[in-house]
C-alpha positions in Angstrom: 196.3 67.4 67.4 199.1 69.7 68.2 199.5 71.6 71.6 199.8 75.7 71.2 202.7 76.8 72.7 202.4 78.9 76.1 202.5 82.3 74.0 200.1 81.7 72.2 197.9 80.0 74.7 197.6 83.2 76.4 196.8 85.3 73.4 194.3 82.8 72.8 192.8 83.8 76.1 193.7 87.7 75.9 191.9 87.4 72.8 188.9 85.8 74.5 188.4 88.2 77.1 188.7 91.1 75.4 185.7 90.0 73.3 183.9 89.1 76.3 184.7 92.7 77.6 184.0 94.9 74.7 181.1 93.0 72.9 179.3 91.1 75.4 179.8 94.2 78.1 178.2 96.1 75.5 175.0 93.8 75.8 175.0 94.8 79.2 175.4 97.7 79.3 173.2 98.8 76.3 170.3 96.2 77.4 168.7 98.3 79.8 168.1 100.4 76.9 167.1 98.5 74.3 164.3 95.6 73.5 165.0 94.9 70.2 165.7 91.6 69.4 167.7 92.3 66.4 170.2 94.2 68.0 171.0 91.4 70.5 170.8 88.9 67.6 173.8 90.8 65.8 175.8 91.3 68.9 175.5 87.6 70.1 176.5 86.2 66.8 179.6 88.8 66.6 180.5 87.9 69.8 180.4 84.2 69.2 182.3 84.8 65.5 185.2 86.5 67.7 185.5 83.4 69.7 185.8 81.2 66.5 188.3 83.5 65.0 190.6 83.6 67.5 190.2 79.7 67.8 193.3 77.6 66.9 191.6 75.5 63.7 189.8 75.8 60.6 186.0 74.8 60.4 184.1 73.1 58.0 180.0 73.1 58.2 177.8 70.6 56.1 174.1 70.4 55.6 173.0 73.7 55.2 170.9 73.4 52.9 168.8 71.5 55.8 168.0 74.7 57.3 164.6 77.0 56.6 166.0 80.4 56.9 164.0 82.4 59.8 161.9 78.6 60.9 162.6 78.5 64.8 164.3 75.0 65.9 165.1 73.2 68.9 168.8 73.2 68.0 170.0 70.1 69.9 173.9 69.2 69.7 176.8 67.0 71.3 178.7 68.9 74.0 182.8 68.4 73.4 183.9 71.3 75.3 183.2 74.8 76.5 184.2 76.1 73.2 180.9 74.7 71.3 179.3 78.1 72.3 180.9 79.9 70.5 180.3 78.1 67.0 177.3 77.6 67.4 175.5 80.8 68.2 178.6 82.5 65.6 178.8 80.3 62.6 175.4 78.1 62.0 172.9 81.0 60.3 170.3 81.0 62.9 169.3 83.4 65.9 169.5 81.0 68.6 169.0 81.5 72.6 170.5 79.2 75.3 169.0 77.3 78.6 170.8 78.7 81.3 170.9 77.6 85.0 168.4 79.6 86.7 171.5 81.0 89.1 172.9 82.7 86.0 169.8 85.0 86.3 170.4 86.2 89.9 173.9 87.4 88.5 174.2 91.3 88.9 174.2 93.1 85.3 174.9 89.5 83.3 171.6 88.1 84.5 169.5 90.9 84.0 170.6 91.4 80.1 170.5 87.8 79.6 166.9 87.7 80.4 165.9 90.6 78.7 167.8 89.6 75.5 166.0 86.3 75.3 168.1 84.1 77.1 166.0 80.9 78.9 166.5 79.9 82.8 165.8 76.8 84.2 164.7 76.5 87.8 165.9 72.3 88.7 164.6 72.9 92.5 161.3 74.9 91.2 159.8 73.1 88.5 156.4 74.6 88.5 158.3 78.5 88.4 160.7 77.2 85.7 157.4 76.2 83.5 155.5 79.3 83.8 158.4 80.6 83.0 159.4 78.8 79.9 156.4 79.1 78.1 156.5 83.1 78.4 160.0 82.5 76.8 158.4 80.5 73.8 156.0 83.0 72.8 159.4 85.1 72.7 160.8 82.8 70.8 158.5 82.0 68.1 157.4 85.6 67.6 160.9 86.9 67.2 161.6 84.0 64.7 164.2 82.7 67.4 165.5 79.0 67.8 166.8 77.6 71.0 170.0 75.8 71.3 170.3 72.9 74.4 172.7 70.3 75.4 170.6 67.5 75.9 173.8 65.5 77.6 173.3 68.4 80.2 177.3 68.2 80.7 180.8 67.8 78.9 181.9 64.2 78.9 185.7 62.9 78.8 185.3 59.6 78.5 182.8 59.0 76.0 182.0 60.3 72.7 177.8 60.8 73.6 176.6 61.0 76.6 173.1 60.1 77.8 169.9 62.4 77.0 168.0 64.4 79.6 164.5 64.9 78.2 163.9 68.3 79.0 164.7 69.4 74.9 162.2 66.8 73.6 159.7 68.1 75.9 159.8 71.6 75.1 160.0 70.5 71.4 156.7 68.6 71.7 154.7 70.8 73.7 155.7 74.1 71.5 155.5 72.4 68.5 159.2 73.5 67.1 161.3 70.7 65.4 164.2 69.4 65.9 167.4 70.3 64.6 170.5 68.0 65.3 174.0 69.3 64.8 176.8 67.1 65.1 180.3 68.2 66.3 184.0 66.7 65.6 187.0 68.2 66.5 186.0 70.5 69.8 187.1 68.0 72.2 190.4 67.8 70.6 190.5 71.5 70.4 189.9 72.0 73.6 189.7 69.0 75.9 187.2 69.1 78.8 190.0 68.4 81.8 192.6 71.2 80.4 192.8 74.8 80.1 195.3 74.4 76.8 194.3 74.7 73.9 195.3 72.0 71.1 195.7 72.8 67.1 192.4 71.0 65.6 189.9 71.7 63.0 186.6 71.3 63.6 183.5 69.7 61.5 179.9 70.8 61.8 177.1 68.8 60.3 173.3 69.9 60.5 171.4 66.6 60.2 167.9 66.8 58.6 164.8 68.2 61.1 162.8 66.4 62.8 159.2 67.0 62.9 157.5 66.7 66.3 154.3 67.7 65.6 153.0 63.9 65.9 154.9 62.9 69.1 152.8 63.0 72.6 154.3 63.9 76.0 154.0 60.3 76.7 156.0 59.8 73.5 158.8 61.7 74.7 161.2 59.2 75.3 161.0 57.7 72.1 161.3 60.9 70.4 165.1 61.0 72.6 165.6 57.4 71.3 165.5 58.6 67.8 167.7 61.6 68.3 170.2 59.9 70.4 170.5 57.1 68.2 170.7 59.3 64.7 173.4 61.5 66.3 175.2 58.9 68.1 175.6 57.1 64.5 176.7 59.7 62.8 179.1 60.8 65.0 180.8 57.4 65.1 181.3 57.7 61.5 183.0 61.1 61.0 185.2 59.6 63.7 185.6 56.5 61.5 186.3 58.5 58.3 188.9 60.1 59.9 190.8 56.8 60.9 190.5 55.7 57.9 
C-alpha cells in the first residue's frame, strides 16, 4: 500500500467532484421530470463507474456466476471505507438502491430525487413511519426488478476487520421474501482508510458469495439468519486476508 502523492490526491478529488457535479446533478435536476427507473438505473451505475475509474487500484470481482440476472437481492456487504459506494452500485451487474438516513430526504433538491429514483429512508426516531414507509419502497423494488444494497455493520470500522450486525437487513429480507446476497470486500480500507482523507495505491477484490434463501426463516428467526451471514462473511474475509500473507 503506497500513499498518492499530494498532486495526485487532489486530482483524485477534482475527479470526484466533477462526477458528482455533472452526473449526479443531472439526477437532480432531470428527476422532476422523469419516473423511469431505467434512466436512474443507467445514471447511478455511470456515476458510480466514474468513481471506480478515477480510483487509485485495479479491481478484481469473483463469483458471478452467483448472480440471477434481473432477481432482486438484499445485497448485504462489509463496509471498509466511504469508497465501497462507488463499486458497488458501478461494477457488480445489478440495479441496486441504498438505505439512507431519513435526514438525507429533508435535503433540498438531493432528497427529493433520491426518493423519487428509488432510494430507501430510514426513520431511527419514527419506527412506525419508517415501516409504512419501507414497504411502499418494496413494491418499488420488486416491480422494477431492483435489489437493495445495506451495510448491516451500520458504520466504517478501523479497528476491526467485521463489525457487528444490526438486524434491520435480515428483517426486511424475511418479511419481503428477497434473498440474500453477501459480497465480500478486500482492499477498500487500504485504499482509502476510514480516519484519512488520502488516498493509498491498493487493488481491490470483490467476491459475491452464494445466495441465501430466506423464504424459510421467521421474524423470530431473524437473528439466526444474521448468525449465518455474519459468520460466512466473517470467514471468508479472514481468508482473502490470509492468502494474501501468505
Amino acid at each position: 500500500m503506497k500513499k498518492v502523492n499530494f498532486t495526485q490526491n487532489i486530482l483524485i478529488y477534482f475527479l470526484l467532484y466533477l462526477g458528482n457535479i455533472f452526473i449526479a446533478g443531472s439526477i437532480v435536476l432531470l428527476s422532476p421530470f422523469i419516473r423511469r427507473m431505467s434512466f436512474y438505473n443507467k445514471m447511478i451505475k455511470a456515476w458510480a463507474k466514474w468513481g471506480t475509474w478515477v480510483a487509485p487500484g485495479k479491481l478484481t470481482i469473483k463469483g458471478l456466476e452467483n448472480i440471477v440476472p434481473d432477481k432482486p437481492y438484499i445485497v448485504i456487504a462489509n463496509h471498509e471505507s466511504s469508497i465501497d459506494v462507488f463499486y458497488l452500485l458501478g461494477r457488480l451487474p445489478i440495479n441496486m438502491r441504498i438505505v439512507a438516513k431519513e435526514e438525507l430526504r429533508k435535503s433540498p433538491f438531493i432528497g427529493g430525487a433520491m426518493d423519487r429514483s428509488g432510494f430507501i429512508f430510514v426513520d431511527t426516531k419514527n419506527k412506525g413511519r419508517s415501516i409504512e414507509h419501507l414497504n411502499k419502497k418494496f413494491e418499488i423494488l420488486k416491480k422494477e426488478k431492483l435489489s437493495l444494497m445495506v451495510f448491516p455493520e451500520g458504520s466504517r470500522f478501523k479497528d476491526t476487520l467485521l463489525g457487528k450486525f444490526r438486524p434491520g437487513a435480515f428483517v426486511m429480507a424475511i418479511q419481503n421474501d428477497m434473498p440474500i446476497l453477501p459480497v465480500v470486500m478486500k482492499g477498500n480500507r487500504e485504499m482509502l482508510p476510514p480516519d484519512s482523507k488520502s488516498f493509498h495505491r491498493s487493488d481491490i477484490e470483490i467476491d459475491i458469495l452464494p445466495e441465501i434463501d430466506t423464504s424459510e426463516y421467521t421474524y423470530e428467526e431473524r437473528n439466526d439468519l444474521l448468525d449465518k451471514c455474519y459468520h460466512l462473511m466473517d470467514d471468508h474475509l479472514i481468508n482473502m486476508y490470509e492468502k494474501e500473507n501468505k
